[in-house]
KEVOMAR-627037 format. One record per atom (N, C-alpha, C): z, y, x; residue in three letters; atom name. Coordinates in Angstrom, 2 decimals. Layout:
KEVOMAR-627037
        c3        c2        c1   rest   atom
         Z         Y         X    ALA     CA
...
***
This chain:
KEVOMAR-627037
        c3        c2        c1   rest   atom
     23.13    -53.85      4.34    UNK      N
     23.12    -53.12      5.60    UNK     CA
     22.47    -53.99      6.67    UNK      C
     21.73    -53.06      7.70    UNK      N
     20.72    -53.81      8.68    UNK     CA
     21.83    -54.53      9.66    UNK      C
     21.37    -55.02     10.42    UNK      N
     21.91    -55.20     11.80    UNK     CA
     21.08    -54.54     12.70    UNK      C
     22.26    -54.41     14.25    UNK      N
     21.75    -53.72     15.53    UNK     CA
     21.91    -55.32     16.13    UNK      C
     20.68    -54.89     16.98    UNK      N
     20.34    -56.02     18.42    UNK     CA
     21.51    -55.71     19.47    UNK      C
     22.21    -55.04     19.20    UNK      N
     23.13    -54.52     20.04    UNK     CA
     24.48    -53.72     19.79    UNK      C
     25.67    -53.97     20.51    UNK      N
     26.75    -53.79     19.79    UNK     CA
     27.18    -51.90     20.64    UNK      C
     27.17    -51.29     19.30    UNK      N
     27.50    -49.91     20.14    UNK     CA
     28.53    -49.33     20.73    UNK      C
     28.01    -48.59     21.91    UNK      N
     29.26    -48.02     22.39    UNK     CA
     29.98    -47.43     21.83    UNK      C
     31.58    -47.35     22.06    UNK      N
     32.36    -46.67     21.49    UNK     CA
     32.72    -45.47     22.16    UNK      C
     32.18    -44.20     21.54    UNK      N
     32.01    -42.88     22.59    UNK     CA
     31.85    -41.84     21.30    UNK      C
     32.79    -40.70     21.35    UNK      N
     32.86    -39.67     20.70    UNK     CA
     31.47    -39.20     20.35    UNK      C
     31.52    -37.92     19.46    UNK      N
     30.11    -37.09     19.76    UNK     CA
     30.01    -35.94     20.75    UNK      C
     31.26    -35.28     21.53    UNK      N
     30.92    -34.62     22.44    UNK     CA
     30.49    -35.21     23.74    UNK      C
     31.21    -36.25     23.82    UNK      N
     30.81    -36.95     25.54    UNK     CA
     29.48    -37.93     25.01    UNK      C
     29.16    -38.04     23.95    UNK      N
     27.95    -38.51     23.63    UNK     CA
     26.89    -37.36     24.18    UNK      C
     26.94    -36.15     23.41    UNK      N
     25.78    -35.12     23.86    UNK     CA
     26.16    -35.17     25.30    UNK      C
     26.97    -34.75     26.09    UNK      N
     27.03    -34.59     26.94    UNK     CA
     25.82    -35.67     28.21    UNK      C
     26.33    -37.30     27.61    UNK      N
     25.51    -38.13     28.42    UNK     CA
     23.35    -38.11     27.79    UNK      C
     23.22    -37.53     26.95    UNK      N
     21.88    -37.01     26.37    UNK     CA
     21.62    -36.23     27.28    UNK      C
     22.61    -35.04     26.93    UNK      N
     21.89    -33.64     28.27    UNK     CA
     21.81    -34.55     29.48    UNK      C
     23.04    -35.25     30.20    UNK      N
     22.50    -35.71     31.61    UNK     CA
     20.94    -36.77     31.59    UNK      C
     20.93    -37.45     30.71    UNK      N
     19.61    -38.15     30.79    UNK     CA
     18.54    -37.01     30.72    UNK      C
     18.38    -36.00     29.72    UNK      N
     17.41    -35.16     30.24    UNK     CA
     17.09    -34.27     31.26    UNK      C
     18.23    -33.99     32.19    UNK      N
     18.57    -33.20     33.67    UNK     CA
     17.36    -34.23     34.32    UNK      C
     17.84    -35.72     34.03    UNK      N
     17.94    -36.27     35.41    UNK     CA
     15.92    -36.78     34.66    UNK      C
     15.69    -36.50     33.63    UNK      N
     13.95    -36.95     33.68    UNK     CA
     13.10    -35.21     34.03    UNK      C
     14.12    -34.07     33.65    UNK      N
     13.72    -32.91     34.59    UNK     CA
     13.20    -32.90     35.82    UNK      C
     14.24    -33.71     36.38    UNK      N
     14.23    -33.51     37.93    UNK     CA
     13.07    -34.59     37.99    UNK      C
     12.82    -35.67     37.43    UNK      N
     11.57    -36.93     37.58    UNK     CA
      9.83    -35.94     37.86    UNK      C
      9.96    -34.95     36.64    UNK      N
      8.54    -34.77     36.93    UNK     CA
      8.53    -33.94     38.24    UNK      C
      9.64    -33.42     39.08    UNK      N
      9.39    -31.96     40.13    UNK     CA
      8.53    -31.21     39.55    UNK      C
      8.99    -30.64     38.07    UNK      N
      7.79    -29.28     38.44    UNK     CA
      9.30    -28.41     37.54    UNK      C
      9.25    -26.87     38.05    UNK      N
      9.94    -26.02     38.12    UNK     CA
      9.65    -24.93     36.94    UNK      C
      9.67    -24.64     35.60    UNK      N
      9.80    -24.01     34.43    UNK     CA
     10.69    -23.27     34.02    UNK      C
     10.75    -22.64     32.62    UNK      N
     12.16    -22.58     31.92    UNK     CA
     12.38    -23.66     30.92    UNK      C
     13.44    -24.01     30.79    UNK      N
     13.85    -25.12     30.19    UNK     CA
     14.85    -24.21     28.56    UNK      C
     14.48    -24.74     27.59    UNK      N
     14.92    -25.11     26.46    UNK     CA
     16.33    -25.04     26.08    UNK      C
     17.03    -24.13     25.47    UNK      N
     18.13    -24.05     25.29    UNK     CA
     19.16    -25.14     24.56    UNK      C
     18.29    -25.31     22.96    UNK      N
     19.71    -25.99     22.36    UNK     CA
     19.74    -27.42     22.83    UNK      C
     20.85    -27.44     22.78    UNK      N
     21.26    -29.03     23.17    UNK     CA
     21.21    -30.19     22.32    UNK      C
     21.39    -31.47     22.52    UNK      N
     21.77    -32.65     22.18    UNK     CA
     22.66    -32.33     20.32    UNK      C
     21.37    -32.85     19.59    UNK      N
     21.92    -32.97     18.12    UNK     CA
     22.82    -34.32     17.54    UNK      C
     23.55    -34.22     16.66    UNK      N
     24.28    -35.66     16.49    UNK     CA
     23.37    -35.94     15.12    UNK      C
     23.40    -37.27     14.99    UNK      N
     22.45    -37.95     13.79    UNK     CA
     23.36    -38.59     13.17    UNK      C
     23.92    -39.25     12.10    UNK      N
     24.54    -40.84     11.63    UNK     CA
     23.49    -41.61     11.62    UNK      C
     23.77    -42.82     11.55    UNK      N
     23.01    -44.15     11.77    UNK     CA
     22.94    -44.79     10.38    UNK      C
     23.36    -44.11      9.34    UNK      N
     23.77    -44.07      8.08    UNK     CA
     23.79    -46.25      7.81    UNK      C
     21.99    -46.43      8.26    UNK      N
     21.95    -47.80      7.61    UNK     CA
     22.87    -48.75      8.26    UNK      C
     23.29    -48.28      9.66    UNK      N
     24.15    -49.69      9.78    UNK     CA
     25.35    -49.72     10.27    UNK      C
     26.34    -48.32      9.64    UNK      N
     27.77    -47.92      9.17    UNK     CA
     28.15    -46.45      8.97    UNK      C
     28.90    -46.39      8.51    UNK      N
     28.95    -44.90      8.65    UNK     CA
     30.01    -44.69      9.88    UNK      C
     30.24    -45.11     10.32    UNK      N
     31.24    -44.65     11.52    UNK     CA
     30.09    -44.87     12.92    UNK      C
     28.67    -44.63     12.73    UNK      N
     27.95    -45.07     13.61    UNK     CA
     26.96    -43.60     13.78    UNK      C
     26.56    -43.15     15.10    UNK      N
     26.09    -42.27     14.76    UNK     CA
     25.00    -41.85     16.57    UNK      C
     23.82    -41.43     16.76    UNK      N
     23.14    -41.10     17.37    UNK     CA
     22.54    -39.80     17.81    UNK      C
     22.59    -39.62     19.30    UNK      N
     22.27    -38.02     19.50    UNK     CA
     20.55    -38.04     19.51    UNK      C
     20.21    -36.57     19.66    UNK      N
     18.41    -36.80     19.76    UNK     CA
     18.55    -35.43     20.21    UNK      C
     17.98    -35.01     21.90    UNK      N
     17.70    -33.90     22.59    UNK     CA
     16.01    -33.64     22.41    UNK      C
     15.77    -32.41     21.74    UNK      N
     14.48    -31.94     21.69    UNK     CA
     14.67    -30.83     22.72    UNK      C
     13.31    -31.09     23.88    UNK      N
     13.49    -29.94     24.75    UNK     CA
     12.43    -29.55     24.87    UNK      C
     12.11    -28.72     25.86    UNK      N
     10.54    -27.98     26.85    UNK     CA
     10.98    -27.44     28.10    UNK      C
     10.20    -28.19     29.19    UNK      N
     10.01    -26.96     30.03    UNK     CA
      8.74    -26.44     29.74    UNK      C
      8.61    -25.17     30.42    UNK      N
      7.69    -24.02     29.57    UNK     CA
      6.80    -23.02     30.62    UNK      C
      6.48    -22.43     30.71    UNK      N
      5.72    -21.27     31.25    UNK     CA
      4.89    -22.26     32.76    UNK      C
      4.20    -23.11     32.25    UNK      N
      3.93    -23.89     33.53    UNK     CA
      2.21    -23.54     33.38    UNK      C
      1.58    -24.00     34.56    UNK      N
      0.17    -23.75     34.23    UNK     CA
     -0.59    -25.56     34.14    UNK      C
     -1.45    -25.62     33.96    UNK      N
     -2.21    -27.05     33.75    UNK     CA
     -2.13    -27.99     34.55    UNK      C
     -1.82    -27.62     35.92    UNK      N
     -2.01    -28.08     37.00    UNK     CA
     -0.27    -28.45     37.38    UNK      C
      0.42    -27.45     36.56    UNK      N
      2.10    -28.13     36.63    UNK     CA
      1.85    -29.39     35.76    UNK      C
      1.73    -28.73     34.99    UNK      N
      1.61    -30.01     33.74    UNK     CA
      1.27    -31.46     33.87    UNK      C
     -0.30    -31.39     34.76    UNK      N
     -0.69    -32.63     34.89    UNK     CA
      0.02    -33.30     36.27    UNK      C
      0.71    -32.74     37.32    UNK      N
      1.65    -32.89     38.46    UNK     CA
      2.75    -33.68     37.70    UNK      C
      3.34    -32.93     37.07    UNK      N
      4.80    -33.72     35.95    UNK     CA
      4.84    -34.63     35.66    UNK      C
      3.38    -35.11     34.84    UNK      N
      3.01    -36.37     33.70    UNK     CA
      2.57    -37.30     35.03    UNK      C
      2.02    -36.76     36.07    UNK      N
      2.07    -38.02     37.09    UNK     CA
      3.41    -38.38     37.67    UNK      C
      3.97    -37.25     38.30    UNK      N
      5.60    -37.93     38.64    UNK     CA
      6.62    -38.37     37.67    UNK      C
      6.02    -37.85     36.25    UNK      N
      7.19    -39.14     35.67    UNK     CA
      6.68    -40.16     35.47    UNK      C
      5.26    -40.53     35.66    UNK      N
      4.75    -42.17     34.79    UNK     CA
      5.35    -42.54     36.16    UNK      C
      5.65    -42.08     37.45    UNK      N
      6.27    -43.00     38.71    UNK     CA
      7.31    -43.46     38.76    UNK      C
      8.27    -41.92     38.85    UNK      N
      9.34    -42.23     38.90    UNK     CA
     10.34    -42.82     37.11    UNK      C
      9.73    -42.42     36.13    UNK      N
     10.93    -43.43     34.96    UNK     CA
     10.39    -45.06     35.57    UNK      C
      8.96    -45.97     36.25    UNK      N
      9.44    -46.72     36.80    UNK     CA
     10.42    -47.17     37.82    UNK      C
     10.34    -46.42     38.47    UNK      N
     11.35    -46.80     39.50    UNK     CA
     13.49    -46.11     38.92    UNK      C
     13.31    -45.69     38.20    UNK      N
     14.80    -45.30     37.42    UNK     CA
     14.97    -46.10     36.22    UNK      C
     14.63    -47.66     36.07    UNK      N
     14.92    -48.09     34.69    UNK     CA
     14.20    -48.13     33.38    UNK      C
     13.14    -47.12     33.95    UNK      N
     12.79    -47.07     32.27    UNK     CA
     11.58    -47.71     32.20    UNK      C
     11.00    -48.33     30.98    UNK      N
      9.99    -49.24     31.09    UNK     CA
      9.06    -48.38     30.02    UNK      C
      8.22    -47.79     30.64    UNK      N
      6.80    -47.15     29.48    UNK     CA
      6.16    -47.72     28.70    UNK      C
      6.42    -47.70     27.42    UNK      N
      6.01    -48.49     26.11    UNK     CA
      4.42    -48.07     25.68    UNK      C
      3.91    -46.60     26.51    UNK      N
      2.98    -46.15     25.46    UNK     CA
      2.65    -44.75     26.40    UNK      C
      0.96    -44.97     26.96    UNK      N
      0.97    -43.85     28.01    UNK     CA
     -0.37    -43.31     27.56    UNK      C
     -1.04    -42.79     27.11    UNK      N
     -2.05    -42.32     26.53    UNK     CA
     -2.10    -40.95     25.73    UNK      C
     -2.86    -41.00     24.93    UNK      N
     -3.06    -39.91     24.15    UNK     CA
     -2.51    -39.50     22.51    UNK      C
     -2.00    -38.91     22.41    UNK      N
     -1.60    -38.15     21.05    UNK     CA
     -2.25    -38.51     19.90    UNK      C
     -2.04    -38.90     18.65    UNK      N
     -2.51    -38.59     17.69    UNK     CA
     -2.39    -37.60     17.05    UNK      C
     -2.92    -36.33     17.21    UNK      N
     -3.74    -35.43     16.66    UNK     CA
     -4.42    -34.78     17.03    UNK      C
     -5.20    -33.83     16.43    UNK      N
     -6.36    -33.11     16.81    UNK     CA
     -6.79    -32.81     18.49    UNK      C
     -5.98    -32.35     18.81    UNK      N
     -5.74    -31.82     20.53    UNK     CA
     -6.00    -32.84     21.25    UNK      C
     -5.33    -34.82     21.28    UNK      N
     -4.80    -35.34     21.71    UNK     CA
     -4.33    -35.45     23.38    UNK      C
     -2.88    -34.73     23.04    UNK      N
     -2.60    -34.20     24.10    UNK     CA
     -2.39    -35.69     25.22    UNK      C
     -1.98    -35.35     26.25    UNK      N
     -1.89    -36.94     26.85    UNK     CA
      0.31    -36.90     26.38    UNK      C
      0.43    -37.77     26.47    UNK      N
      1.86    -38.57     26.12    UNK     CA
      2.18    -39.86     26.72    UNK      C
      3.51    -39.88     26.73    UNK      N
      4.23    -40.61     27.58    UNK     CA
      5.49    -41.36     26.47    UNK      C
      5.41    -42.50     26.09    UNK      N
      7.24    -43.26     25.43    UNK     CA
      7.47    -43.80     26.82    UNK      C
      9.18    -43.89     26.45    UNK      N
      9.06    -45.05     27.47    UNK     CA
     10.49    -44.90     26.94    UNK      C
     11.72    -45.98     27.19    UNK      N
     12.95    -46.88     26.82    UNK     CA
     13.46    -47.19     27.98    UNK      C
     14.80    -47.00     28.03    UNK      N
     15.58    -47.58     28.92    UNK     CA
     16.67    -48.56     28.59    UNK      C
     16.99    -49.75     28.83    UNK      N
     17.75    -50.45     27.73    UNK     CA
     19.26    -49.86     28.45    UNK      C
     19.16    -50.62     29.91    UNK      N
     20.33    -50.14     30.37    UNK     CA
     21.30    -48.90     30.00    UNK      C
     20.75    -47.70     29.64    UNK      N
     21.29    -46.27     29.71    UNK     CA
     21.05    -46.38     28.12    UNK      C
     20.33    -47.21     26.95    UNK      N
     20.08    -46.86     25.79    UNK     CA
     19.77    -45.53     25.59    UNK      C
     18.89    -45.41     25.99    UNK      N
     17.83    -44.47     25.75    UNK     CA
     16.82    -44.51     25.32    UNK      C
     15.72    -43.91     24.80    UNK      N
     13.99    -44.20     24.44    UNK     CA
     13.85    -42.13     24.97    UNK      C
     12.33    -42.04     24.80    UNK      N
     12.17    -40.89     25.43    UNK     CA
     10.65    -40.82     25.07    UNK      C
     10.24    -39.82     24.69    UNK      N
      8.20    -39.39     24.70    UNK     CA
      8.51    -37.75     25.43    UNK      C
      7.58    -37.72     25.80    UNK      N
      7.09    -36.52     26.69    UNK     CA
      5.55    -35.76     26.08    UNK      C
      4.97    -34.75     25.69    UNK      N
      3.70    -34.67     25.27    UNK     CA
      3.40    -33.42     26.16    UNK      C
      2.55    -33.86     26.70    UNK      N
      1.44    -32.73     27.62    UNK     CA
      1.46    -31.31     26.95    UNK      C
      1.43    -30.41     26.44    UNK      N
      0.58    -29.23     25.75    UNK     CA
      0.24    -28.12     26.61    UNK      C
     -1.01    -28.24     27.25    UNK      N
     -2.07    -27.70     27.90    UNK     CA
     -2.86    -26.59     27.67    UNK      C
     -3.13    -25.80     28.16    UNK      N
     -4.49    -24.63     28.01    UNK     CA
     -3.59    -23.90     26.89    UNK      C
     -2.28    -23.26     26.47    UNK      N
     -1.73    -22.84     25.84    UNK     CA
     -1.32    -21.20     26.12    UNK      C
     -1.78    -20.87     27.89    UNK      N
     -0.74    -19.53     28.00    UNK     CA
      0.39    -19.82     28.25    UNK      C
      1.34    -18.87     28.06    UNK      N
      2.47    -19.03     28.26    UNK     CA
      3.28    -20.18     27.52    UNK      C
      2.92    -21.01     26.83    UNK      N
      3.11    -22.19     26.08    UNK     CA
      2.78    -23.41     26.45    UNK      C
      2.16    -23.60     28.14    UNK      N
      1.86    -24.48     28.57    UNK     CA
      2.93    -25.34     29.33    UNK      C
      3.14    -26.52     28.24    UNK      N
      4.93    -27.12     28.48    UNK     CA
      4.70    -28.42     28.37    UNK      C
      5.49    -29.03     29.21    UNK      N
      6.00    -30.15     28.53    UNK     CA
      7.17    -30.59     27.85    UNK      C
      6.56    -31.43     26.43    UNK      N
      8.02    -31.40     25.39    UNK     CA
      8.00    -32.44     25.50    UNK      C
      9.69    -32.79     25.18    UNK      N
     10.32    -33.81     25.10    UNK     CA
     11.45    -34.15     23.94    UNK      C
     11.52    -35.33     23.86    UNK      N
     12.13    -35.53     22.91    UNK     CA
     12.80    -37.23     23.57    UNK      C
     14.28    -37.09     23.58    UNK      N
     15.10    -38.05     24.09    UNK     CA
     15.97    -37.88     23.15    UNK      C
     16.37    -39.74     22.53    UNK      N
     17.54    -39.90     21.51    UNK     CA
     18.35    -41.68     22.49    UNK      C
     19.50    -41.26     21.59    UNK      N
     20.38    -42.30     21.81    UNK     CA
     20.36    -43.85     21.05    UNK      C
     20.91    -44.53     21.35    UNK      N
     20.78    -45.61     20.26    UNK     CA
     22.19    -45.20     19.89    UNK      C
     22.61    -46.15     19.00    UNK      N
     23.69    -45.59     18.11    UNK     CA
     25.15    -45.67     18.91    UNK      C
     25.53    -45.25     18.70    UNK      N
     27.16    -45.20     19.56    UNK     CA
     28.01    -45.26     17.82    UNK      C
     29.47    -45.63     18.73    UNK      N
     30.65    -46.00     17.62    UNK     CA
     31.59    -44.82     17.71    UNK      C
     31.85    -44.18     16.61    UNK      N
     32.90    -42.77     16.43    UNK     CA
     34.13    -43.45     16.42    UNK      C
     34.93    -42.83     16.59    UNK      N
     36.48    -43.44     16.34    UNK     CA
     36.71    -43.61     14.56    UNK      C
     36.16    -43.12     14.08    UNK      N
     36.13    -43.08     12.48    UNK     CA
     34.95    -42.43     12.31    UNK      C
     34.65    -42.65     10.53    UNK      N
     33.50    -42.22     10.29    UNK     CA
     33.94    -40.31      9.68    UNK      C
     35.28    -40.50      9.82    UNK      N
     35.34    -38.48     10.04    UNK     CA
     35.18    -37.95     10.94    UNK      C
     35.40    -38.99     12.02    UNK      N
     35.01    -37.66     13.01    UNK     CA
     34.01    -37.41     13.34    UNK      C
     33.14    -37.87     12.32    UNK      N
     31.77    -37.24     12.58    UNK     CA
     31.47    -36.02     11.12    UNK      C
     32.50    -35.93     10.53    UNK      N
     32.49    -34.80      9.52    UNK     CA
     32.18    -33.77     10.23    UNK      C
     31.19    -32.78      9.70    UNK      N
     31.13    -31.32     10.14    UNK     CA
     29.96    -31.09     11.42    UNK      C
     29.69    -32.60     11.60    UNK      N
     29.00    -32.63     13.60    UNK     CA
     27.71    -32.69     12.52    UNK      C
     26.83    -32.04     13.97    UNK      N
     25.24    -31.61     13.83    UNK     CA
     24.40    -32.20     14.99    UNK      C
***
C-alpha cells in the first residue's frame, strides 16, 4: 500500500459532499457569469490504494446556456480570482483534443482540493463551462460506512 503526503481528514461522506458542493458554489461565484448550473452532486470514490476506510468526493458540473463571450468573461475571472482565493494554477492552456478547448487545473492545498475547468464554445445551447472538482482523501469512521455510498 502507497503512502499519502498527507494525513486525512477525518470527515464522514455526507459533510464531505457537502464541503465539495461549497467549493464549487464558491468557484461559481469566481467566474461572475450567470447560467444554469448542473444538477447531480458531489460523488463518493474509495481511495482503495491507501486504506479502505479512506475515501474521496469528485463534483462533475456545468454551467450552461452561456454564449462565447460568457464563456471567455468566466475563464478570465477565474484565472484571477482562484489566484487571489488559494488556489495555485498548475496548467492554463489548451485541451488535448481535437477542438482544443482552452482549460484551466489548478489545486488548492489548504482546502485540499484540485479543480480543471474546460471552455466548450460555439456549441448553441451547449456553450458551458465544465468542471470537474475532487477531494483528496478524507478518513470514514470505518471502512462500512462507506458501504452502499456512491
Amino acid at each position: 500500500m502507497r503512502g499519502l503526503d498527507y494525513t486525512p481528514v477525518r470527515m464522514d461522506p455526507g459533510p464531505a459532499r457537502e464541503k465539495a458542493k461549497e467549493v464549487s458554489s464558491r468557484l461559481l461565484e469566481m467566474t461572475g457569469v450567470k447560467g444554469k448550473v448542473t444538477e447531480p452532486g458531489p460523488r463518493v470514490s474509495r481511495c482503495y490504494e491507501y486504506g479502505d476506510d479512506l475515501f474521496s468526493t469528485t463534483h462533475p458540473w456545468s454551467v450552461y446556456g452561456l454564449t462565447d463571450e460568457q464563456v471567455d468573461t468566466g475563464m478570465a475571472n477565474l484565472r484571477k480570482a482562484l489566484k487571489e482565493n488559494g488556489w495555485t494554477i498548475t496548467k492554463d492552456g489548451k485541451a488535448n483534443s481535437k477542438a482544443q478547448s482552452p482549460e484551466i487545473y489548478a489545486e488548492n492545498k489548504a482546502e485540499q482540493f484540485a479543480m480543471n475547468v474546460t471552455a466548450l464554445k460555439h456549441e448553441g445551447p451547449d456553450t458551458m463551462l465544465n468542471f470537474s472538482v475532487v477531494s483528496a482523501c478524507y478518513r470514514a469512521a470505518s471502512a462500512s460506512a462507506l458501504d452502499g455510498e456512491y
